[in-house]
C-alpha positions as a LaTeX table, in Angstrom:
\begin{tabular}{lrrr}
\hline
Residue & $x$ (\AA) & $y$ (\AA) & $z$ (\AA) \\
\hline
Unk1 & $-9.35$ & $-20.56$ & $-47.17$ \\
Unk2 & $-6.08$ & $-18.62$ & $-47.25$ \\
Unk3 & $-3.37$ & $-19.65$ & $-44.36$ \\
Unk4 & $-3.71$ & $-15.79$ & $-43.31$ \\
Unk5 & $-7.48$ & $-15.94$ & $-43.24$ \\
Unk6 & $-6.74$ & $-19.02$ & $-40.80$ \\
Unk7 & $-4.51$ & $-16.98$ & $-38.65$ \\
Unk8 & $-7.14$ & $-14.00$ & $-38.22$ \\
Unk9 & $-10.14$ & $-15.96$ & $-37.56$ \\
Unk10 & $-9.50$ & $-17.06$ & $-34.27$ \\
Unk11 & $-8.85$ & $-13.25$ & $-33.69$ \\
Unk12 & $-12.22$ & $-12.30$ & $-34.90$ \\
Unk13 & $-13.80$ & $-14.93$ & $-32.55$ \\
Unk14 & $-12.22$ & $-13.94$ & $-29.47$ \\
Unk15 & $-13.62$ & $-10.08$ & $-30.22$ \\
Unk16 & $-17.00$ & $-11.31$ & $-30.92$ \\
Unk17 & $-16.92$ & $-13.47$ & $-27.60$ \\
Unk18 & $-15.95$ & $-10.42$ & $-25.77$ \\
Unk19 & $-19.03$ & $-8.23$ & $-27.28$ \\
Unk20 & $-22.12$ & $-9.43$ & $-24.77$ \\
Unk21 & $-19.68$ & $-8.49$ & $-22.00$ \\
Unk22 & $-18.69$ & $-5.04$ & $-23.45$ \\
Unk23 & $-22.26$ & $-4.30$ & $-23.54$ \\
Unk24 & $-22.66$ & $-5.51$ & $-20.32$ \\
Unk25 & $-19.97$ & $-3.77$ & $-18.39$ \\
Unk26 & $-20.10$ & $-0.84$ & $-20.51$ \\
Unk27 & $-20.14$ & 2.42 & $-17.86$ \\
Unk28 & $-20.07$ & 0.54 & $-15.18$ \\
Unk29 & $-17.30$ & 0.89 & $-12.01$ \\
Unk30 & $-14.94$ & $-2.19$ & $-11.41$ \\
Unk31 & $-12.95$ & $-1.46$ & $-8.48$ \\
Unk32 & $-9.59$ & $-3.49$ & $-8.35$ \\
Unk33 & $-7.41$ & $-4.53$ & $-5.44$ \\
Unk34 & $-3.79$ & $-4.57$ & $-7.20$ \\
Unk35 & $-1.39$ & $-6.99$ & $-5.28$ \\
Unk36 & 0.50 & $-10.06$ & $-4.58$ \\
Unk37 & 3.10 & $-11.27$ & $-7.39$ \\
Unk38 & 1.48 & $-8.60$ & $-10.44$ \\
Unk39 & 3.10 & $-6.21$ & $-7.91$ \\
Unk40 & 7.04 & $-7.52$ & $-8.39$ \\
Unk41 & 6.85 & $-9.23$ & $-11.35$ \\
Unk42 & 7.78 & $-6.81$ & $-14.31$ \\
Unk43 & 5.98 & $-8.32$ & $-17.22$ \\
Unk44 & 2.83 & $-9.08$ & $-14.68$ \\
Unk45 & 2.89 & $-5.41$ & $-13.59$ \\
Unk46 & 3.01 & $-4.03$ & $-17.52$ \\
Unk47 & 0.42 & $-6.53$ & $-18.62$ \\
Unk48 & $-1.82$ & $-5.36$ & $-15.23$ \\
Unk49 & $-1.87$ & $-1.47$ & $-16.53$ \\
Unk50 & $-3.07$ & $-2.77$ & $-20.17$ \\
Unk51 & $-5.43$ & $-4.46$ & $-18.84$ \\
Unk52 & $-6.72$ & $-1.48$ & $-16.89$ \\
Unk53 & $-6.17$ & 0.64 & $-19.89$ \\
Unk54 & $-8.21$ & $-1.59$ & $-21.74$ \\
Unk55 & $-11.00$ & $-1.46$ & $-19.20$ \\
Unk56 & $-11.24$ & 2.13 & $-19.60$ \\
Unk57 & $-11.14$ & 2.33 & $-23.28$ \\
Unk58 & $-13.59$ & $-0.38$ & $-23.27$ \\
Unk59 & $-15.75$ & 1.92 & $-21.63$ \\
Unk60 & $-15.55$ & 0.95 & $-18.18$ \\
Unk61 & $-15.21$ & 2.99 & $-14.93$ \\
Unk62 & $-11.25$ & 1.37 & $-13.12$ \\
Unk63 & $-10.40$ & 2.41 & $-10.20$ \\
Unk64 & $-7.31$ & 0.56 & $-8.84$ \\
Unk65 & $-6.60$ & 0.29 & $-4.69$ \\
Unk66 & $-3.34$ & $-1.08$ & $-3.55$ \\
Unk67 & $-1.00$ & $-2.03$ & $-1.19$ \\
Unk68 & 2.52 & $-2.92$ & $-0.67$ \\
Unk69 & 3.39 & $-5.23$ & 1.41 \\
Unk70 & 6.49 & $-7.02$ & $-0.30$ \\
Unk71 & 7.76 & $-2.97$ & $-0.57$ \\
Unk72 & 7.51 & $-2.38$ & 2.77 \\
Unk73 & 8.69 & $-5.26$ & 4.39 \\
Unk74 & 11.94 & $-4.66$ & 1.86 \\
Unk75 & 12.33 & $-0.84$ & 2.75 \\
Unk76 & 12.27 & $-1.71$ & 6.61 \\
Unk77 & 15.05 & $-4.24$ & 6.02 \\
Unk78 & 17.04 & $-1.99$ & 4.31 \\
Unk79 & 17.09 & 0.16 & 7.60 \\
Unk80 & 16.87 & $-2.30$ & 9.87 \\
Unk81 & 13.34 & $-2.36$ & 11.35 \\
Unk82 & 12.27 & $-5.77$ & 12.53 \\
Unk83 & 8.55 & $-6.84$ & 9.84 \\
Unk84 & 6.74 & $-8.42$ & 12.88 \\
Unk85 & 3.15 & $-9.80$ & 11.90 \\
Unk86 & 0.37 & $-10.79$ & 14.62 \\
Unk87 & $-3.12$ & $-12.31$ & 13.75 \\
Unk88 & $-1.85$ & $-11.61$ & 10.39 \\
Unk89 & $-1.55$ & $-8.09$ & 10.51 \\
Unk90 & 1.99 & $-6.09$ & 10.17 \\
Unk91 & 2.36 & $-4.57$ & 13.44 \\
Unk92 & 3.27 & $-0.79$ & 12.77 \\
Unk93 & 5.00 & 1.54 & 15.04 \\
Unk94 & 5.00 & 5.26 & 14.24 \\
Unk95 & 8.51 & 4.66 & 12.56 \\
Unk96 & 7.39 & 1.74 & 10.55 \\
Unk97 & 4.29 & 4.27 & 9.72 \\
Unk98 & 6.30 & 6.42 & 7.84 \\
Unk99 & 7.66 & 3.60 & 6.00 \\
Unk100 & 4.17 & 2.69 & 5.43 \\
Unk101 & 3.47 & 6.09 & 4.27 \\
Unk102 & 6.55 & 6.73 & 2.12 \\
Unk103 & 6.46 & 3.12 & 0.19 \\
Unk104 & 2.78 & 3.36 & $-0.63$ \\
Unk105 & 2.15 & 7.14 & $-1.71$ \\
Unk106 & 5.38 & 7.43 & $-2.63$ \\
Unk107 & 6.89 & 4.29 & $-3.95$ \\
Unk108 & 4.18 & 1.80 & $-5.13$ \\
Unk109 & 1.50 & 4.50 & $-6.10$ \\
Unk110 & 3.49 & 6.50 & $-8.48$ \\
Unk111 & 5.45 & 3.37 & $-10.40$ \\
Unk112 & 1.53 & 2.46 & $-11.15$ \\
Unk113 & 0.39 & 6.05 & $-12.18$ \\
Unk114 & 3.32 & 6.16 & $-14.47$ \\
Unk115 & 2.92 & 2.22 & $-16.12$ \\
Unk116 & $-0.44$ & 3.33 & $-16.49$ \\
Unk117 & 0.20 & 6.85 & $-18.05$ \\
Unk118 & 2.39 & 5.43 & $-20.69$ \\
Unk119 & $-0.96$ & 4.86 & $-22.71$ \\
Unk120 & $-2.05$ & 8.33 & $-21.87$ \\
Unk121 & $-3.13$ & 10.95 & $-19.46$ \\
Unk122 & $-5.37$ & 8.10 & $-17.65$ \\
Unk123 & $-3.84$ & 7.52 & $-14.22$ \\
Unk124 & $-4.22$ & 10.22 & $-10.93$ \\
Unk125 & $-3.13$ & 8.83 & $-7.64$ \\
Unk126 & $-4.27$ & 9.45 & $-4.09$ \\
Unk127 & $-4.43$ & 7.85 & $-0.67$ \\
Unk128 & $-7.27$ & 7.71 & 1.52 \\
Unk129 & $-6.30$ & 10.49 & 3.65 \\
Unk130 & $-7.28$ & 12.39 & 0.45 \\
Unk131 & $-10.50$ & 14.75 & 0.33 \\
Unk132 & $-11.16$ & 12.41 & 3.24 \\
Unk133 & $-11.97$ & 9.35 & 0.94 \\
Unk134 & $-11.34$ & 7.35 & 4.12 \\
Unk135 & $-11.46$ & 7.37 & 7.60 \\
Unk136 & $-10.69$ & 4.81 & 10.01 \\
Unk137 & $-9.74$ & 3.93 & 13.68 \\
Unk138 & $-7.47$ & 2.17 & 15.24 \\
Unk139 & $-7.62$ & $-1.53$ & 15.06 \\
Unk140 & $-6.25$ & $-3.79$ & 17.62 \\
Unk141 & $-5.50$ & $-7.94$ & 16.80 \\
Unk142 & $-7.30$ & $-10.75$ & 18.86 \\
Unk143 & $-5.08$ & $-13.19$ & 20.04 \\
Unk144 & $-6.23$ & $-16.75$ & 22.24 \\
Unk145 & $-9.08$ & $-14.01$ & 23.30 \\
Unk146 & $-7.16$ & $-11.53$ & 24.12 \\
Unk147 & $-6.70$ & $-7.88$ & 22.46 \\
Unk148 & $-3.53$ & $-6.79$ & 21.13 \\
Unk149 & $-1.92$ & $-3.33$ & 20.57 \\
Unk150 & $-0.13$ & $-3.63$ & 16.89 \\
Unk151 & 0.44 & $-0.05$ & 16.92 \\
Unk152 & $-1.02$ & 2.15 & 13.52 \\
Unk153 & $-3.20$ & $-0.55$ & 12.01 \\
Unk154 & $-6.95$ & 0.66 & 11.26 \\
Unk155 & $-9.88$ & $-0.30$ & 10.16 \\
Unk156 & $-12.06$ & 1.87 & 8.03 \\
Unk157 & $-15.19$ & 3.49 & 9.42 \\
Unk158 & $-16.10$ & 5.79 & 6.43 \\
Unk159 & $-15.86$ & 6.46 & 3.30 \\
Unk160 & $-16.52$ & 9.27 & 1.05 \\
Unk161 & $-15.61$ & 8.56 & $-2.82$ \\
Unk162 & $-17.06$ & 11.94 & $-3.85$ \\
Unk163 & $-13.19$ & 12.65 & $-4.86$ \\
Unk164 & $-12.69$ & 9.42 & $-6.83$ \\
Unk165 & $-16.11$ & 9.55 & $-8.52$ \\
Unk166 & $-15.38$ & 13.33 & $-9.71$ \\
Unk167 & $-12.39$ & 11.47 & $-11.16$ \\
Unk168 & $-14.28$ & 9.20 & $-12.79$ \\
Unk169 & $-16.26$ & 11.60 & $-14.70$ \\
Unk170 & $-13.32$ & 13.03 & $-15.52$ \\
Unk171 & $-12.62$ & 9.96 & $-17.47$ \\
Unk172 & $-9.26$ & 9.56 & $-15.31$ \\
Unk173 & $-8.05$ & 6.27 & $-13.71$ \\
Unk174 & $-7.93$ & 6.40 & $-9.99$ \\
Unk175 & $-5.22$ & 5.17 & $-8.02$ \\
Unk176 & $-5.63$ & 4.93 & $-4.63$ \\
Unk177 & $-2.61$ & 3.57 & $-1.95$ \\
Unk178 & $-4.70$ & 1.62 & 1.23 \\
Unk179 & $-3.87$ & 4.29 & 4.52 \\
Unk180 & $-6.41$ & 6.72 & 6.25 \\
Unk181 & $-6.60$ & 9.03 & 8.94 \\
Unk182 & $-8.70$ & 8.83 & 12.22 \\
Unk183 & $-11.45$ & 11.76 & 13.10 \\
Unk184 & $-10.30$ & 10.74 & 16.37 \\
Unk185 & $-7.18$ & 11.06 & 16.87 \\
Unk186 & $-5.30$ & 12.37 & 13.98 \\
Unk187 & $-3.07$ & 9.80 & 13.44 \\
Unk188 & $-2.88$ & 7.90 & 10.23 \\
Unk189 & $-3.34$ & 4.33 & 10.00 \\
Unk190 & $-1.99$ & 1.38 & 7.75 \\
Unk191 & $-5.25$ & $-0.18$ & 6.27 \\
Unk192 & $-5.25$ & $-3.41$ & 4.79 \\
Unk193 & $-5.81$ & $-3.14$ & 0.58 \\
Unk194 & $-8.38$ & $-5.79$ & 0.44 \\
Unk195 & $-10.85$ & $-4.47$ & 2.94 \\
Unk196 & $-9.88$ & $-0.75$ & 1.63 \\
Unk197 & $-11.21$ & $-1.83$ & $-2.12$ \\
Unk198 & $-13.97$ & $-3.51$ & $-0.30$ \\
Unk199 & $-15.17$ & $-0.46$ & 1.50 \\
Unk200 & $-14.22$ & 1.45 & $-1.45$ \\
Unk201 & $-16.27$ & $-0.54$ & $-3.93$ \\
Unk202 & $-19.39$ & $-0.10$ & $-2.17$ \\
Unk203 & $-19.14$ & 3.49 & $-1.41$ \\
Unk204 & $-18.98$ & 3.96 & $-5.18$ \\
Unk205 & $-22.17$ & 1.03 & $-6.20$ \\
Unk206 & $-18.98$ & $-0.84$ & $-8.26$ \\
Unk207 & $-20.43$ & $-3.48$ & $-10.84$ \\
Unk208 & $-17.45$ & $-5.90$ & $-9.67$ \\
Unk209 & $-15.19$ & $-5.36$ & $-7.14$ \\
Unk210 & $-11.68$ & $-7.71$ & $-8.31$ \\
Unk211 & $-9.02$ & $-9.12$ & $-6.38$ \\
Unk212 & $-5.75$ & $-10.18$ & $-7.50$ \\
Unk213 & $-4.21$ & $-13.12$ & $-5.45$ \\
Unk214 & $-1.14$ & $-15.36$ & $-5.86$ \\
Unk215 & $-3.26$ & $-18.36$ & $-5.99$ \\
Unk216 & $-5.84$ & $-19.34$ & $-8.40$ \\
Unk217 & $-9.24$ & $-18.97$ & $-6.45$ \\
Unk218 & $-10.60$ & $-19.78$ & $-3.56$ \\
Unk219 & $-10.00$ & $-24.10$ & $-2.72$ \\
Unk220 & $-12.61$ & $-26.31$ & $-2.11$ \\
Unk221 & $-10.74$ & $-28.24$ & $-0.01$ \\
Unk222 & $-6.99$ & $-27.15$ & 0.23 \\
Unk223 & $-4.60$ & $-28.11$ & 1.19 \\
Unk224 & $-6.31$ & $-31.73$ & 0.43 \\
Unk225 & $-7.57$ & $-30.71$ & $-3.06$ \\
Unk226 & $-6.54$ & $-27.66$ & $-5.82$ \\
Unk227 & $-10.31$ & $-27.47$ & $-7.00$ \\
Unk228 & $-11.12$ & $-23.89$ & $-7.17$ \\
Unk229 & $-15.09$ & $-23.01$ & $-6.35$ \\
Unk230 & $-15.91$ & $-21.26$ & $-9.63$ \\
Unk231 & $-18.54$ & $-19.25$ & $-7.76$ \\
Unk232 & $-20.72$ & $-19.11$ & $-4.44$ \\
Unk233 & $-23.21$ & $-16.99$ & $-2.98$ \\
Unk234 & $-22.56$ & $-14.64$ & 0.07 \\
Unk235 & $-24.36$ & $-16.86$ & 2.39 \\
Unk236 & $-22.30$ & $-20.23$ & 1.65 \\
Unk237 & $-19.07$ & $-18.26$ & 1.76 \\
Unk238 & $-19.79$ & $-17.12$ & 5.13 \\
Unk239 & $-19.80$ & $-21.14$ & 6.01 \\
Unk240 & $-16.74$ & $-20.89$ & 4.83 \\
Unk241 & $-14.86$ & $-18.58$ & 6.17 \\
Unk242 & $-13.79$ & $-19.92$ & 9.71 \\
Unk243 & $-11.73$ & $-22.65$ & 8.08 \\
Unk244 & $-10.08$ & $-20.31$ & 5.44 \\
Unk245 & $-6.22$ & $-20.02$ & 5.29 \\
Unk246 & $-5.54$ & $-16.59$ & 7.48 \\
Unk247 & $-3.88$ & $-15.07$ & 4.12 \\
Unk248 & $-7.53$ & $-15.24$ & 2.19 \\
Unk249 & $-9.60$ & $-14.28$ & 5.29 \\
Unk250 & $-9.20$ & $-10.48$ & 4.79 \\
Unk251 & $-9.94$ & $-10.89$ & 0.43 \\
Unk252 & $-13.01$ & $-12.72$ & 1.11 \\
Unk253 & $-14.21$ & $-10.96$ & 3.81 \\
Unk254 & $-14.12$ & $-8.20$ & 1.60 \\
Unk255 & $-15.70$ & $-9.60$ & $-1.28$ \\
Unk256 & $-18.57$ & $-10.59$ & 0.96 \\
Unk257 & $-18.82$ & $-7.16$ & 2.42 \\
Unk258 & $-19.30$ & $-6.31$ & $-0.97$ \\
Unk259 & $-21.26$ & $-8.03$ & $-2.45$ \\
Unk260 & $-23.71$ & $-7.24$ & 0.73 \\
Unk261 & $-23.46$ & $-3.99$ & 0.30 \\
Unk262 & $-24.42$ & $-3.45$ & $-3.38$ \\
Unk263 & $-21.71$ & $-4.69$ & $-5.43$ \\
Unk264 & $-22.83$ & $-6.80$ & $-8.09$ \\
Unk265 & $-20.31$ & $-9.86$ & $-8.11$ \\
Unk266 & $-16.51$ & $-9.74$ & $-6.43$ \\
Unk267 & $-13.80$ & $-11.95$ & $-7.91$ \\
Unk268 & $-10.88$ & $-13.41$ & $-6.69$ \\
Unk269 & $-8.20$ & $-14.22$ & $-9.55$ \\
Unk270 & $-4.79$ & $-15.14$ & $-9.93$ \\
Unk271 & $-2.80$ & $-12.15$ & $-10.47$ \\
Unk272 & 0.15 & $-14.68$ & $-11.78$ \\
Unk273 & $-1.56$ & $-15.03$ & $-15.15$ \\
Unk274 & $-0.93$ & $-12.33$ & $-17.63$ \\
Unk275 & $-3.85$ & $-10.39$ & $-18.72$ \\
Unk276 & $-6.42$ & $-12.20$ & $-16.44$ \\
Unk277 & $-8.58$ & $-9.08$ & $-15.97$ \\
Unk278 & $-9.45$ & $-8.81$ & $-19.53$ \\
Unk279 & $-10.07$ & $-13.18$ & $-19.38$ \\
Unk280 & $-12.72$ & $-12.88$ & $-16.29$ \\
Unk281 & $-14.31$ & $-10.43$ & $-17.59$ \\
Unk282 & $-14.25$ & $-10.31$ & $-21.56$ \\
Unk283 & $-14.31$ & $-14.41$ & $-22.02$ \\
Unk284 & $-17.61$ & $-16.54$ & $-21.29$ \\
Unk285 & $-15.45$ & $-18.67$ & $-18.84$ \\
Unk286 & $-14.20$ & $-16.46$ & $-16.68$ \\
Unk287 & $-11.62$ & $-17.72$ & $-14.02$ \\
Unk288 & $-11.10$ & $-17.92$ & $-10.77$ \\
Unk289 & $-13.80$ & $-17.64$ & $-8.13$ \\
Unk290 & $-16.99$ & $-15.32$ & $-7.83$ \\
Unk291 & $-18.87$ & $-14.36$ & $-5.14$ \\
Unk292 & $-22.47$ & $-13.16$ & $-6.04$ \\
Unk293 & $-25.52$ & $-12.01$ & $-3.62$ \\
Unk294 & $-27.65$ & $-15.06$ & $-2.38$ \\
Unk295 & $-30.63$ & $-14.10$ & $-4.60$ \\
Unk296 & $-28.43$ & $-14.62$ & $-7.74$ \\
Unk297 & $-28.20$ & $-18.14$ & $-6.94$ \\
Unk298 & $-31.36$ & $-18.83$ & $-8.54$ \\
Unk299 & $-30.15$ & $-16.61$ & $-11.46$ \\
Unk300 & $-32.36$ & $-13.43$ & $-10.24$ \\
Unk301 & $-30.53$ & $-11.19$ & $-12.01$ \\
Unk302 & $-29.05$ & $-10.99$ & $-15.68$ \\
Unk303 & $-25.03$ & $-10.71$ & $-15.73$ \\
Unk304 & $-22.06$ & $-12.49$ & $-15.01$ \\
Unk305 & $-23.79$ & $-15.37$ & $-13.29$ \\
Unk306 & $-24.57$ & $-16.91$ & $-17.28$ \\
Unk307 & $-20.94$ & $-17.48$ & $-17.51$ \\
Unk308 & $-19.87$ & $-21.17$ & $-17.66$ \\
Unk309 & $-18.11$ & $-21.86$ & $-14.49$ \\
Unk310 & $-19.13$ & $-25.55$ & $-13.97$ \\
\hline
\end{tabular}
């Protein structure tokens, strides 16, 4: 065999490994929580739009939900607002709002649109004040047992994807920055970006809901042992979740609100490694961790829970 047939082989095998799961994911939604280091990183954040490029030409449904928090927390600096966090949650004033507001729609949401629309007219962002995609109310912080004001923080408390789904038809790539406004008030809220894709995810019936973290999975045992769980039903998670690190409370609460509410599988990757969209879902081994519904764990239903995560 030629040195150049030697070269191409492995090329060929790769696209033949990735065929079961084209057919498999092909027209389905995959709702994406963009953040942590792929958000800074330059290379990370180019390699993160062809990746969702690739979804969609692969003929998959992306729809990308984000947040900001490294922007924002840099932007406040700048003019001298004080980033205080309680419970884990930025505490926003009306003047940190703005910020909020500003970083997101305007900051965050269009450097995305645009990394995306370099491969075409894909990408159309929004925010979930938009056509009402979200709604929310304000959310206080519970601290020793007592409730804390941390000013315009929400939590959802509807959603209505009929604008994103039109978008979808469309063919176009949805980009959609985490805040909302309240039915009750008016104001708008700061939402957190994992339980916005969450929320989002289900409102839509999303295949896989995907979050991108700066670590590699979920630990079995950290900080004691770097064993990532490969994969887990809903039920076990829940076991799990009192003793989880605050920062990956809110990502897998919201992969287990998913995956309750009718999304297929939710992932939780490292957003570090280049391209690892297209490896959980393309490759037989997947990476990092997935959370399924408990009646997959006796391999109910066909799909991603064949993939070799021992």
């Amino acid at each position: 065999m030629s040195t150049r047939r030697h070269k191409v082989l492995p090329k060929a095998e790769i696209l033949i490994e990735a065929l079961p799961w084209l057919t498999r994911h092909h027209g389905k939604t995959v709702v994406i929580k963009f953040g942590g280091n792929a958000m800074v990183d330059e290379d990370l954040k180019a390699a993160f739009a062809q990746d969702v490029v690739f979804l969609r030409h692969a003929g998959l449904k992306p729809v990308v939900v984000h947040g900001g928090g490294p922007q924002i927390s840099a932007h406040l600096d700048r003019l001298g607002l004080v980033s205080e966090f309680k419970a884990g949650l930025r505490v926003t004033t009306d003047e940190a709002m703005d910020v909020v507001r500003m970083v997101l729609a305007g900051q965050v949401q269009r450097e995305l649109v645009g990394l995306l629309n370099r491969h075409g007219p894909l990408a159309v962002g929004m925010t979930g004040e938009d056509a009402h995609t979200m709604t929310a109310t304000k959310r206080y912080a519970h601290i020793d047992g007592e409730r804390v004001d941390i000013g315009r923080v929400g939590e959802i408390t509807e959603v209505d994807a009929g604008a994103v789904q039109a978008l979808l038809d469309d063919g176009r790539i949805p980009v959609i920055s985490s805040i909302a406004r309240s039915a009750d008030d008016g104001h708008v809220y700061n939402i957190n970006a994992d339980t916005a894709a969450a929320a989002l995810a289900a409102a839509l019936g999303a295949e896989t809901l995907m979050v991108l973290t700066d670590v590699e999975g979920l630990y079995e045992d950290w900080p004691h042992s770097d064993d990532v769980i490969s994969r887990l039903t809903a039920r076990e998670l829940e076991r799990l979740l009192p003793d989880l690190a605050s920062g990956m409370v809110p990502k897998m609460e919201g992969c287990l609100y998913a995956v309750r509410n009718g999304v297929r599988t939710a992932r939780v990757i490292d957003g570090r490694v280049q391209h690892s969209i297209l490896l959980e879902i393309f490759t037989d081994e997947g990476i990092g961790t997935m959370v399924v519904p408990d009646e997959d764990r006796d391999g109910g239903q066909d799909g991603d829970e064949g993939k070799d995560r021992a």
